[in-house]
C-alpha positions in Angstrom: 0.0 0.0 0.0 1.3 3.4 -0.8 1.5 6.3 1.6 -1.5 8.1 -0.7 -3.2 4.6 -0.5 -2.7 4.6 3.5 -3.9 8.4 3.9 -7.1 7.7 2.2 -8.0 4.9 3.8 -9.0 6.3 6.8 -11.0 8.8 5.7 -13.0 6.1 3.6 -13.5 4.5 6.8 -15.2 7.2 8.3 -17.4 7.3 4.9 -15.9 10.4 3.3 -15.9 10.9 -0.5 -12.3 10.5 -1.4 -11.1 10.0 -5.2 -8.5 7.4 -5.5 -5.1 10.3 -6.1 -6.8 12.4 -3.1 -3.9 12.3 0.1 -5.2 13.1 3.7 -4.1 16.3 4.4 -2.7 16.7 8.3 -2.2 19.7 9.6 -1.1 21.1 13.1 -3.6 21.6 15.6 -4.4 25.1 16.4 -1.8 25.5 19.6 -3.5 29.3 20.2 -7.1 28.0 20.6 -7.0 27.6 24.3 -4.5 29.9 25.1 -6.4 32.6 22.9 -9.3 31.9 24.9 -7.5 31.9 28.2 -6.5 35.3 27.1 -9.7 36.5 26.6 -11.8 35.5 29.8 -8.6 36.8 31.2 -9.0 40.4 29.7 -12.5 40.4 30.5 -11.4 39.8 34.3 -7.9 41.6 34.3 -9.0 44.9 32.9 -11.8 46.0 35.1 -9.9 45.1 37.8 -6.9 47.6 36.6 -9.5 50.2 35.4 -11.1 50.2 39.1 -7.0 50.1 40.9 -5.8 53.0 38.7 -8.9 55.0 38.0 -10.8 55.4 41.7 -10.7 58.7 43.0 -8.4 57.7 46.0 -5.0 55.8 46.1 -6.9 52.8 47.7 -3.5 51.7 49.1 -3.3 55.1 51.1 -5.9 53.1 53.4 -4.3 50.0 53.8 -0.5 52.0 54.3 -0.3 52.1 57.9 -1.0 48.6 57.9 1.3 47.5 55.3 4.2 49.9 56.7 3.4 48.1 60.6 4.0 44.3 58.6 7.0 45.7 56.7 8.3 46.7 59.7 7.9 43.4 61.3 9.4 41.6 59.0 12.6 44.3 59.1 12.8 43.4 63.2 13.0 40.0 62.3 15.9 40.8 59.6 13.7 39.5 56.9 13.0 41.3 53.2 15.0 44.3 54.8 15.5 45.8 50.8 11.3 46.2 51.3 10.0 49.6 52.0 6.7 51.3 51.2 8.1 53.3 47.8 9.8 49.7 46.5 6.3 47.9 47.1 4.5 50.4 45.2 6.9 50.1 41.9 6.7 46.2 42.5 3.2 46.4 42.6 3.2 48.2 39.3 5.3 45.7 37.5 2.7 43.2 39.2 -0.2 45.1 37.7 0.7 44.6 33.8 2.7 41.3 33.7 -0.7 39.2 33.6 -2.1 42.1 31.3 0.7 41.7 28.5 0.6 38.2 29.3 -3.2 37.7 28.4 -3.2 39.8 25.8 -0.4 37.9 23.8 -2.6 34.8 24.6 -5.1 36.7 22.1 -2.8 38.4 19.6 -0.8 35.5 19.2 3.2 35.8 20.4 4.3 37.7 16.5 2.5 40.1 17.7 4.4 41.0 20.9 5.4 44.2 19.9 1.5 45.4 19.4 1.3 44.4 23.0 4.1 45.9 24.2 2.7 49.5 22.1 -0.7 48.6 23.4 0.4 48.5 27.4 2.7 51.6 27.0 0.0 53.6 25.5 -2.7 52.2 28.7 -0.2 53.3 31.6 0.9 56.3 29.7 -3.2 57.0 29.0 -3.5 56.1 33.0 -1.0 58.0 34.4 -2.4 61.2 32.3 -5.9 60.4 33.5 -4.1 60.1 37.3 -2.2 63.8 36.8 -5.8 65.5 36.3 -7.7 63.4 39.0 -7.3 65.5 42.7 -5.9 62.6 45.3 -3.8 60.7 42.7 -0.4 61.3 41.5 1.0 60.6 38.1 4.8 59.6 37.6 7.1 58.7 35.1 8.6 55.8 37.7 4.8 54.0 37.4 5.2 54.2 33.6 8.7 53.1 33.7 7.3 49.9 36.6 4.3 48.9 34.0 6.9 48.8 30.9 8.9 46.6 32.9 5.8 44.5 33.9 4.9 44.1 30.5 8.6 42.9 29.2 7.8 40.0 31.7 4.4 39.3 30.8 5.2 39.3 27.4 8.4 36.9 27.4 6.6 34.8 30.1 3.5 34.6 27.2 6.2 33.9 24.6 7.8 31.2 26.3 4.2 29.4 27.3 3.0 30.0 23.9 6.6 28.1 22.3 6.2 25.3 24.6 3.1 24.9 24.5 3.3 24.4 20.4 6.7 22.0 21.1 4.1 19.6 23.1 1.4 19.7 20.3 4.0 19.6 17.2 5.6 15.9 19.3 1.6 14.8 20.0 1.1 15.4 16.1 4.3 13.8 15.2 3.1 10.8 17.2 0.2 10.5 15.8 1.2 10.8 11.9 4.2 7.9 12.7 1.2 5.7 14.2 -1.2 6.1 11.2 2.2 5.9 9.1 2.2 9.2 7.1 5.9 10.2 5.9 6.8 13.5 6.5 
């Protein structure tokens, strides 16, 4: 039996209309399907929550400070994460804020498009930091845009790096499965 032979045989056994020179075409699953859709009930979870952080009237970490400042503090007695202070915890919590943000939104565009995300979450913490200047009780700053870049770096290689392996697994699953039905390459 030839490889054309052994293609088409399959698909006569699931009663398809194949003409005797027709080959089987098999192609690589789409590896962005569920990562795409990861991405998007992501997005639909992720931004609101940003929008509400950024956007509110009052620094809502302002209220929770002291409290914060007392546990920092008791961690430093006890000699532990003594490089932690207030001002570091803030620009950490920035590049916290857009690593899952990038990293979703490469789960959607697909990781050739990094670059669009990496324009798309500059021009959201530059547009958030210039809605912050004109809002009374928040502060805008050049440091926060500098924190979200970085956060965005990570979440985009992290998305990168998910995305490749993810398509290694799939390609050795499909390679599997073509050596077991016996289709050359």
């Amino acid at each position: 039996m030839t490889t054309a032979e052994h293609a088409v045989q399959p698909a006569q056994q699931r009663g398809a209309a194949v003409s005797a020179h027709a080959t089987r075409v098999v192609s690589l699953p789409r590896t962005s399907a569920p990562l795409r859709r990861l991405g998007a009930i992501g997005l639909l979870l992720a931004i609101p929550v940003v929008a509400i952080m950024t956007l509110w009237p009052t620094h809502f970490l302002l209220r929770i400070k002291p409290r914060v400042v007392q546990g920092i503090e008791w961690f430093h007695t006890r000699e532990m994460f003594e490089w932690l202070y207030w001002t570091r915890l803030e620009v950490l919590a920035n590049v916290a804020m857009f690593v899952p943000l990038a990293l979703l939104l490469v789960f959607v565009l697909g990781a050739r498009r990094w670059w669009v995300v990496l324009g798309l979450c500059l021009a959201m913490t530059v547009g958030i930091e210039l809605t912050q200047y004109f809002m009374p009780g928040r502060v805008a700053s050049l440091k926060d845009i500098a924190a979200n870049g970085m956060g965005a770096v990570i979440g985009v290689l992290l998305a990168v790096a998910v995305e490749a392996i993810v398509r290694r697994v799939r390609r050795g699953s499909f390679e599997r499965r073509r050596a077991a039905h016996g289709i050359a390459r």
